[in-house]
N, C-alpha and C positions, 0 to 999 in steps of 0.2 A: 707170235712174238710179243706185240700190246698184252695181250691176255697174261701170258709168261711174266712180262715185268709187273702188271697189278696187282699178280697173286704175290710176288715177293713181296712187294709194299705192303700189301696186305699182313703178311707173314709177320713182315718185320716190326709193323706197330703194335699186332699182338704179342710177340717177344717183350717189346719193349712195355708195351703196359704190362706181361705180368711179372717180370722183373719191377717195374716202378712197386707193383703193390705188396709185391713179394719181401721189399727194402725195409722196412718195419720189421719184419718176421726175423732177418737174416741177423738186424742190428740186436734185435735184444737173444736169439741167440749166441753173436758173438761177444756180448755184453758181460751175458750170464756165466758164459766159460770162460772169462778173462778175469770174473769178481776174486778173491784173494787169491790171485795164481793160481786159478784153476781148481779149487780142492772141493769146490762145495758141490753139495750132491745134484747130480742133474735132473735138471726137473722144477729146483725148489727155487729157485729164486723167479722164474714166472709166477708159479702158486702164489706167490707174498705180493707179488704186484699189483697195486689196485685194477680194479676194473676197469677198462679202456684205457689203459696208459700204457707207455712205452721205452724201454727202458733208454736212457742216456748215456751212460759211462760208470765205467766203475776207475775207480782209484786208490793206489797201493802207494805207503808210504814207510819205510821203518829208519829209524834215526836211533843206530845205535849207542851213541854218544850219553842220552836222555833213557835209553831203555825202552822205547816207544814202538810200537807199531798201530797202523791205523791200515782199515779196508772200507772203502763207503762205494757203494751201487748207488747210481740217481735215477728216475725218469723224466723223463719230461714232462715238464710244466706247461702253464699260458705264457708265461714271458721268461722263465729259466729252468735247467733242473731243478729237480726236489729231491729233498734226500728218502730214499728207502728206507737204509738203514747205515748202521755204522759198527764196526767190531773193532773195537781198540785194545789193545795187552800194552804191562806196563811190570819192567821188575824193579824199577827202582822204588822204596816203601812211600817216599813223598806221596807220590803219586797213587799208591793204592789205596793212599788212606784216604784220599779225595775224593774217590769215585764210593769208596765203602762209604763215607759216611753219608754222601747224597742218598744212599737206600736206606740210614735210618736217621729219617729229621726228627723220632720222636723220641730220642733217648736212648737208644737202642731195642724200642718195642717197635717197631712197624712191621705189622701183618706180611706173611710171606705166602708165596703160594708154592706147590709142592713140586719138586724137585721127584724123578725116580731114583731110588736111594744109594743107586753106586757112583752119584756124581758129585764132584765134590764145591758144589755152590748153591746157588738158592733165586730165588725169581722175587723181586720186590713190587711194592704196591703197585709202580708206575710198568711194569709189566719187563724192566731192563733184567737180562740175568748174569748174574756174576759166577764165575769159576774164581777158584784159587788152585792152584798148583804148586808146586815143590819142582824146584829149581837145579838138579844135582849138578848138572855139569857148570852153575854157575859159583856153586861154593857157598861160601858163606861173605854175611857183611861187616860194615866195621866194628859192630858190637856183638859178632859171634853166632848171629841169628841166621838159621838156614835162608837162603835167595829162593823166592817165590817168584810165581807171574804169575799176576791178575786180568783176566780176560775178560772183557763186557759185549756184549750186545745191545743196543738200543735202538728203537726205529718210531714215529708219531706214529705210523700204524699198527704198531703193535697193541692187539687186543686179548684178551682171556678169551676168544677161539679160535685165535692163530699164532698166539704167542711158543708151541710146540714148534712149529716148522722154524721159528727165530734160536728155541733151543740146537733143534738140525746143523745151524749155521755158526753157533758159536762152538759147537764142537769140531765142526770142521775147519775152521778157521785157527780152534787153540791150537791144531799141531804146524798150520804154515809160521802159526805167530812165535812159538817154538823155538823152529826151526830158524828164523830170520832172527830172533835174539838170542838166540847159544844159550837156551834155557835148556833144553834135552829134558823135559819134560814127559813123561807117559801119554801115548795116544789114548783120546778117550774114546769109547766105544757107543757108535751110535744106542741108546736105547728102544726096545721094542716098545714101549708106552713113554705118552710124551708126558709135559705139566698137565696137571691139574689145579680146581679151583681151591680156596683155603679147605684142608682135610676135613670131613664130617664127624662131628664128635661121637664118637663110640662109647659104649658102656665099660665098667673098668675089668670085668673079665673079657673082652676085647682086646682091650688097650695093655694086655699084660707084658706082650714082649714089644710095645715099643716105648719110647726113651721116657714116655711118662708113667710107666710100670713099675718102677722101684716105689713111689711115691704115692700111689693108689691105694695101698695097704694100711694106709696112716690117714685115709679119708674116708668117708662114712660109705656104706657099699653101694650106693647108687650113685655115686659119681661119673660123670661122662668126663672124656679127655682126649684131644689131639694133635698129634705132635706136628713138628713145622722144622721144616731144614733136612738137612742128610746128614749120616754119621760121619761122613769124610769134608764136610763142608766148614765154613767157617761159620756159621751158625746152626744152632740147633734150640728148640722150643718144645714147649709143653701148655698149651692151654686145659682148664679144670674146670669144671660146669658142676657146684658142687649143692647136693641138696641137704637141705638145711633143716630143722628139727619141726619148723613149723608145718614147712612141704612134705615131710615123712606123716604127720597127723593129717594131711588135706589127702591122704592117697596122690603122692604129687603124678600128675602126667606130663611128659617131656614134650614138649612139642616142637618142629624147626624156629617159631620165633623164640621161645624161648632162651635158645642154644645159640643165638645169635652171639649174645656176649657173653663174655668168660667170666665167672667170679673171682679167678686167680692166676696167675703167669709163672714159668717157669723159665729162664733163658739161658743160653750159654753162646759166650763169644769165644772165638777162639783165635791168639792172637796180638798183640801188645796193641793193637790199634784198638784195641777195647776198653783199654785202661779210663777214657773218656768218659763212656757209660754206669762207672762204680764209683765215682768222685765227685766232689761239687765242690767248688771253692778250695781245690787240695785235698779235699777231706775224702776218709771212704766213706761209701752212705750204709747206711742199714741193710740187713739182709742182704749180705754179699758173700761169695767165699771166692777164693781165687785156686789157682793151680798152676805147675808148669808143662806144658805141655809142646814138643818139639823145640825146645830151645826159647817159646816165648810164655809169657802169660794166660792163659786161659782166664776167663771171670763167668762167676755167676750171679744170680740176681734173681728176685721174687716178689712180687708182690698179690695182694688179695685184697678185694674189696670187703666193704664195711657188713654187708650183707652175707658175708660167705660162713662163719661163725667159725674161719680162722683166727687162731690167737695171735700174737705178736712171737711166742716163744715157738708154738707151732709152725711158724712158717718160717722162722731159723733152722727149725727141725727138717724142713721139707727143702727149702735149696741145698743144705748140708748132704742130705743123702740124693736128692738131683744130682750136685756136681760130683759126689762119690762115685757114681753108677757110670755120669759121664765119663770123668777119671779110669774107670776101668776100661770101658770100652773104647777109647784113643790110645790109652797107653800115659796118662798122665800121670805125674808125681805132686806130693809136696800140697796134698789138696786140706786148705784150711780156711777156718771162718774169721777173718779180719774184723776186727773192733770198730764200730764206727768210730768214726776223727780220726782213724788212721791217717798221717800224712802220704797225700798219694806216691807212689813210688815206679817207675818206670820199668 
């Protein structure tokens, strides 16, 4: 009978210890299935969790009043949670134009990393990625503009070798977020390739069917070029690596330093929140054209360094037929070259 009851005690503190150790495991399991109402792919939110850490809480917030929704997973910290990550959507415009413009403090130039091309946002320097969507079921606003929702991801550990599995998350999330703000938005479909680093400049019979191909034909035949953004996204880019009369007589050789920087830029914003980017002081600036596109403004924009043995008329010529080509492939109208000192126009 002694013997009887030792082995239970026995028993019973083994239970007990591997339940204690067990307690970790179970919590960031039921962490991970609870993070935006369950939608995110299993599996992936351990993967993004730093090493030794243990996840906290996840929390879900939408305030539809504001147009807001919010989803943040924490782990545990030495003395509090720490954020993982954070996926916020927003249809009200105040608010998209806020989170857009933190991804371009430099004018509307800041480097993007690549997107798989059926999604319609873009990944900025700080590694945050933004969707834009079309809003059907929520109509239009008071200035007749179709209602979008803008979706972000941001996390401190997002890196350029994990910043894909943060893609995973924000696609799964745009349809909870959706759904919780009466956007009736299109699901977007996991992609089979994630982001990549900024695209490797290619040679221009290369580069002929993408966005920097119309404009290859007007630059001398060794030109390298690559583009930047998605065609359904709210940006799209063209950087031009252009060889010049002197490098054509040196037998120029390409090498990766070389190609680090661009000689010339090609951009397109799409979107009345760009209107920013083509103006200064009220004014329109140089080398710009504009377009309308879905009910709002489209802009383009261009510039070449001193070096590149673009002209001034020349590179009027080159965003002209950039945002042409853009124009065709969206579906946009009304695509023309604005005089500088144009007063800005909304």
């Amino acid at each position: 009978m002694r013997r009887w009851i030792k082995l239970s005690l026995v028993g019973v503190m083994v239970l007990g210890l591997v339940g204690y150790c067990a307690r970790p495991a179970v919590t960031d399991w039921w962490v991970a299935r609870q993070a935006c109402g369950g939608v995110l792919p299993e599996g992936l939110v351990g993967r993004l969790l730093p090493e030794d850490k243990r996840l906290a809480e996840a929390d879900e917030e939408t305030v539809e009043s504001l147009g807001s929704y919010e989803c943040t997973v924490s782990y545990e910290g030495d003395d509090e949670a720490q954020r993982l990550f954070t996926v916020r959507a927003y249809t009200h415009r105040d608010q998209q134009e806020q989170e857009l413009y933190r991804s371009f403090p430099k004018g509307g130039w800041s480097d993007l990393l690549t997107l798989p091309t059926d999604l319609p946002g873009f990944v900025d320097e700080s590694e945050r990625i933004q969707f834009l969507q079309p809003c059907p079921a929520l109509g239009q606003d008071d200035e007749g503009r179709p209602r979008k929702m803008l979706v972000t991801v941001s996390s401190p550990w997002a890196r350029s070798d994990n910043v894909s599995g943060y893609l995973r998350v924000v696609i799964a999330a745009a349809g909870r977020a959706s759904d919780r703000l009466g956007c009736g938005a299109e699901p977007l479909k996991q992609p089979e390739s994630g982001v990549r680093q900024a695209p490797r400049p290619v040679p221009a019979q290369q580069a002929a069917d993408t966005a920097c191909g119309p404009v290859l034909g007007k630059l001398p035949k060794d030109t390298y070029a690559a583009q930047s953004g998605t065609d359904s996204g709210p940006v799209r880019g063209c950087s031009l690596y252009v060889e010049t009369e002197q490098e054509r007589q040196q037998s120029w050789y390409v090498s990766d330093e070389e190609l680090e920087d661009p000689d010339a830029g090609l951009r397109a914003w799409y979107g009345d929140w760009s209107n920013r980017f083509v103006h200064e002081d009220g004014q329109r600036l140089s080398n710009t054209v504009t377009a309308r596109c879905d009910g709002e403004n489209a802009n383009f924009a261009a510039w070449a360094g001193d070096e590149s043995g673009i002209s001034a008329a020349e590179l009027r010529d080159l965003v002209l037929t950039f945002a042409k080509s853009q124009a065709e492939r969206r579906g946009c109208t009304d695509v023309r070259a604005v005089p500088t000192g144009t007063a800005e126009r909304s």
